[in-house]
C-alpha positions in Angstrom: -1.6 -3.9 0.6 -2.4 -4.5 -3.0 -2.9 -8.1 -3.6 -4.5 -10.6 -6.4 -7.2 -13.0 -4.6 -7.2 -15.8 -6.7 -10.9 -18.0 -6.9 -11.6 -21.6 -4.9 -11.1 -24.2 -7.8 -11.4 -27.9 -7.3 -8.3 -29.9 -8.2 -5.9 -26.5 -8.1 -2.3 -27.8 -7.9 -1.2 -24.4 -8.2 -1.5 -20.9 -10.3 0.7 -19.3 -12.5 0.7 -15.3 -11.9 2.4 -13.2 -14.2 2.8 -9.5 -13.5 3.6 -6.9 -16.5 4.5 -9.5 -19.1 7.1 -10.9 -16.6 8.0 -14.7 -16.0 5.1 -16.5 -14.4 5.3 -16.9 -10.7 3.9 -20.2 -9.1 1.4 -19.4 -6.3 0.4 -22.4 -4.4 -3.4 -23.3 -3.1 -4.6 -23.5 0.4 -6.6 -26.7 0.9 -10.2 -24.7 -0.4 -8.4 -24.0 -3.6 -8.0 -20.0 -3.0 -5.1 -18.4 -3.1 -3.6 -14.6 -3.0 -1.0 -13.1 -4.6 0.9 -10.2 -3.1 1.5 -6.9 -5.7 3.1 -4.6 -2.9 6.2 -4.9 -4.4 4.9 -3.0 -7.7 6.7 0.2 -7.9 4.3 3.2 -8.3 2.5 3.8 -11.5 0.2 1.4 -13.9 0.5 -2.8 -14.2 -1.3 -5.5 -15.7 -1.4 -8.8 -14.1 -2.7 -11.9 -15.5 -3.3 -15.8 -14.1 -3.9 -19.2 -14.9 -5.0 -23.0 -12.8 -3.0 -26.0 -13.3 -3.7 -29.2 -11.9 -2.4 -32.8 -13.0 -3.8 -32.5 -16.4 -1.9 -29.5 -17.3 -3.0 -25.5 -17.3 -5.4 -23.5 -18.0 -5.2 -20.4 -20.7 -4.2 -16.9 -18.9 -7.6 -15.1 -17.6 -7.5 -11.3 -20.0 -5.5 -8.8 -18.3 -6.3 -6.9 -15.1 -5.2 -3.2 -15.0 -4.2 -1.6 -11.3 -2.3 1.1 -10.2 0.4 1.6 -7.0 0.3 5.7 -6.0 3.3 7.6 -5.5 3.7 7.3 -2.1 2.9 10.9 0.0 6.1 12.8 0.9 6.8 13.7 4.7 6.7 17.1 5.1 9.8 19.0 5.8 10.5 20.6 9.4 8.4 23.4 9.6 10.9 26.5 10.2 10.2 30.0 11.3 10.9 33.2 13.0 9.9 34.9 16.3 8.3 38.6 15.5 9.1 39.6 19.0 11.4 37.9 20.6 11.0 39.5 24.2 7.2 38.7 24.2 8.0 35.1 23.0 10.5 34.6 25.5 7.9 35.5 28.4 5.2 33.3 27.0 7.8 30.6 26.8 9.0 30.9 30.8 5.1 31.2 31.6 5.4 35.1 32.4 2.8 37.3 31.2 -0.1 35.5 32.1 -1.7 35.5 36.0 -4.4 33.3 37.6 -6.4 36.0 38.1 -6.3 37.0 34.6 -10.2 37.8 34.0 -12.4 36.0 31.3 -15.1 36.8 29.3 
């Protein structure tokens, strides 16, 4: 899961995240201060996301951008499909005919 971990600051009421230039999303603190900010709902391809601390006093400027990317997620391959060569030999094989305990090895 793609997420922002935001640093431990003293006195963090709560932290502005803004993804791609979008509206600012309020994240708040747990009690150290840290907090993390989930990105798994960026589609695939490149973002930027940015953040800032505010506390009673007021905010703090937006860090420089951070660059990440989401992959395209991996297909699921198709049903394999196929023919049979021999479809007499295939059907013995299948049933279990064609091959004997005392078949020698080696």
């Amino acid at each position: 899961m793609p997420k922002l971990d935001l640093n431990a600051e003293a006195n963090v009421t709560n932290y502005n995240v803004m993804v791609d230039g979008g509206t600012p999303v309020p994240v708040i603190p747990e009690a150290d201060g840290s907090a993390v900010y989930d990105l798994s709902g960026c589609a695939p391809g490149a973002h930027t996301v940015t953040a800032q601390a505010c506390n009673a006093s007021g905010c703090s400027a937006f860090m420089p951008d951070l660059t990440f990317s989401i992959p395209e997620p991996v297909p699921v391959p198709a049903v394999p499909t196929g023919e049979i060569d021999n479809p007499a030999i295939a059907s013995q094989v299948f049933r279990g005919e064609g091959y004997s305990s005392q078949t020698r090895r080696g």
